[in-house]
C-alpha positions as CSV (number, residue, x, y, z in Angstrom):
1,X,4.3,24.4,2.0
2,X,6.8,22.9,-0.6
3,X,8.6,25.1,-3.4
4,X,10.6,22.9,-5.1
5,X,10.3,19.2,-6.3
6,X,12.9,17.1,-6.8
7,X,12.5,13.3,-7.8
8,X,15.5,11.1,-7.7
9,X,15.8,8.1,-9.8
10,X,18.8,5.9,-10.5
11,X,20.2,5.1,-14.2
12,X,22.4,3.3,-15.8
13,X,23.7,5.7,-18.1
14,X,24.1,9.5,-17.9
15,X,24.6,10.0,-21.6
16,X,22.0,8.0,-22.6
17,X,19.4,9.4,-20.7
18,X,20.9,12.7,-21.4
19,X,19.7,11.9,-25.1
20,X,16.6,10.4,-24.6
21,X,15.5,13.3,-22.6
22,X,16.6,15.8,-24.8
23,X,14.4,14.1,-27.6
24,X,11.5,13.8,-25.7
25,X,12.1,17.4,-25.7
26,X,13.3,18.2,-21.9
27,X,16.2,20.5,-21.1
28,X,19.0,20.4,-17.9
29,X,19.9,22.9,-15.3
30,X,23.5,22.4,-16.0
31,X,24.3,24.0,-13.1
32,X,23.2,20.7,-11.0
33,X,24.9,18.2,-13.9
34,X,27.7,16.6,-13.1
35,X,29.7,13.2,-13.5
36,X,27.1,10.9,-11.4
37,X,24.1,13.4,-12.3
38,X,22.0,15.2,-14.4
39,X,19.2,17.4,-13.4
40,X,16.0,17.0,-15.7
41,X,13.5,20.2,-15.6
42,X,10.3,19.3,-15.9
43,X,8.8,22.6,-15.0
44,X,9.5,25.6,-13.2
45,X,10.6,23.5,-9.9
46,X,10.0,20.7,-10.6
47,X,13.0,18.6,-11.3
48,X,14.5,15.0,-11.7
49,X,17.7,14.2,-10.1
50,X,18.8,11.3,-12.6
51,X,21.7,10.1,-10.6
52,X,23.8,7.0,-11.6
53,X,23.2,3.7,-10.0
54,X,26.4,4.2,-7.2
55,X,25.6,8.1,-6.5
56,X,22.0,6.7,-6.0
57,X,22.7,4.2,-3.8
58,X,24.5,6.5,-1.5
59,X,21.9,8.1,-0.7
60,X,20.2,5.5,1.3
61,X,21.0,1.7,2.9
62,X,18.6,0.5,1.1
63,X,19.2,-2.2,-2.0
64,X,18.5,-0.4,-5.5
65,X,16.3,-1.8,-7.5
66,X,17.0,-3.7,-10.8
67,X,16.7,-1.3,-14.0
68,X,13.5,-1.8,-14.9
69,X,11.8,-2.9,-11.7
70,X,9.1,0.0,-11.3
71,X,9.1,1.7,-7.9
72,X,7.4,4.4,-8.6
73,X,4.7,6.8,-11.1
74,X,5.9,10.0,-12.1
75,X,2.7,12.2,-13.1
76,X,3.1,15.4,-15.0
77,X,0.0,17.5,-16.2
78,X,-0.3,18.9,-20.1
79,X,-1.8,22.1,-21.3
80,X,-4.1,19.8,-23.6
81,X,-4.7,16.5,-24.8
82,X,-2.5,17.3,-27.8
83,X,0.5,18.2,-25.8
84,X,-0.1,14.4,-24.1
85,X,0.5,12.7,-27.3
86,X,3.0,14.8,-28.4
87,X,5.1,14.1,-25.9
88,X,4.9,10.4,-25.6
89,X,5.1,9.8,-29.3
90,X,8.4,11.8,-28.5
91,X,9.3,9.1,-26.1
92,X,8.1,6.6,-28.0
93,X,10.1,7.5,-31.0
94,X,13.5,8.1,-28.7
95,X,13.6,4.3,-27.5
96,X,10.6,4.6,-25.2
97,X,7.9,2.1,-24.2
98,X,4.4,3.3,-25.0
99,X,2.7,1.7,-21.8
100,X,-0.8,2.6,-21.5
101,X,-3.3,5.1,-22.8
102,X,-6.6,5.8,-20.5
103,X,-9.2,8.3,-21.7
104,X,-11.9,9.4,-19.6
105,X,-13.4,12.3,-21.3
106,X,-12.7,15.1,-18.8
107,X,-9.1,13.7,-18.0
108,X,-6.7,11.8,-20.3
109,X,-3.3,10.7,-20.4
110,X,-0.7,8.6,-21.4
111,X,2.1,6.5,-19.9
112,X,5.8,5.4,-21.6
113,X,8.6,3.7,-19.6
114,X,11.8,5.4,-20.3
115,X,15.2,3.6,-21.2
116,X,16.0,2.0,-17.5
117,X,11.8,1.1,-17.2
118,X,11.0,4.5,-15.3
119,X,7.1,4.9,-15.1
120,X,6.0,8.3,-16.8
121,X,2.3,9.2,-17.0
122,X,1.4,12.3,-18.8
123,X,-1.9,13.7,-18.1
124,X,-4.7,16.5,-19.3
125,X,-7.3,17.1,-17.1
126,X,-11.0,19.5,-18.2
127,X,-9.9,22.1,-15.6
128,X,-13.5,23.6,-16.5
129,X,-14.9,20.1,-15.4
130,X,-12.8,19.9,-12.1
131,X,-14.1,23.8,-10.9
132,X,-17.4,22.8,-11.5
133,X,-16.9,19.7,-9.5
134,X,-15.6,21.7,-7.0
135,X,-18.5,24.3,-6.9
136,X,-20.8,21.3,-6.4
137,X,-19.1,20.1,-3.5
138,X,-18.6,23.6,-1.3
139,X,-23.4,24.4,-2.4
């Protein structure tokens, strides 16, 4: 199917989120950076296009929305529940908004807005839980 992944989100300032990123503890594929964009790797293929507000707008007819109108959830999975709060309280501490925290024993997560009110939710799930869920359903 799909082998790469690349979300596309408008900002209002390169450098800025350049920072924030890097705090949060992200790094760029330079190679895909420029003047209007910055490519954020979140995982091998998985990427963020963070484009500024004009660059993004060209790429549809549609109207932009305002910073800090959320239009959509980026989910990302963690190796543990640890590595959840550690990166949020990462974001938090770069000028991030700690948004919500659910906790449902076999799968937990976190969620911070970013600085122009982007929606990220970082999760952990019990992959031991989910295959024996799984074996249940196929007997």
């Amino acid at each position: 199917m799909h082998q790469l992944m690349f979300v596309n989100l408008p900002v209002e300032d390169l450098g800025r989120s350049r920072s924030f990123f890097t705090e949060v503890g992200y790094t760029f594929n330079d190679d895909f950076c420029d003047g209007s964009a910055l490519c954020l790797e979140l995982g091998p293929n998985l990427h963020a296009m963070l484009l500024d507000r004009g660059h993004f707008a060209s790429f549809h007819d549609s109207r932009v929305a305002e910073p800090g109108t959320v239009e959509t959830l980026v989910c990302l999975s963690a190796p543990s529940r640890e590595a959840v709060d550690a990166v949020v309280d990462r974001a938090v501490a770069a000028g991030g908004t700690d948004v919500r925290r659910a906790d449902h024993g076999m799968m937990y997560g976190r969620t911070y807005a970013d600085l122009d009110g982007h929606v990220w939710e970082v999760m952990w799930m019990d992959r031991d839980w989910t295959d024996r869920g799984a074996t249940r359903e196929r007997a």
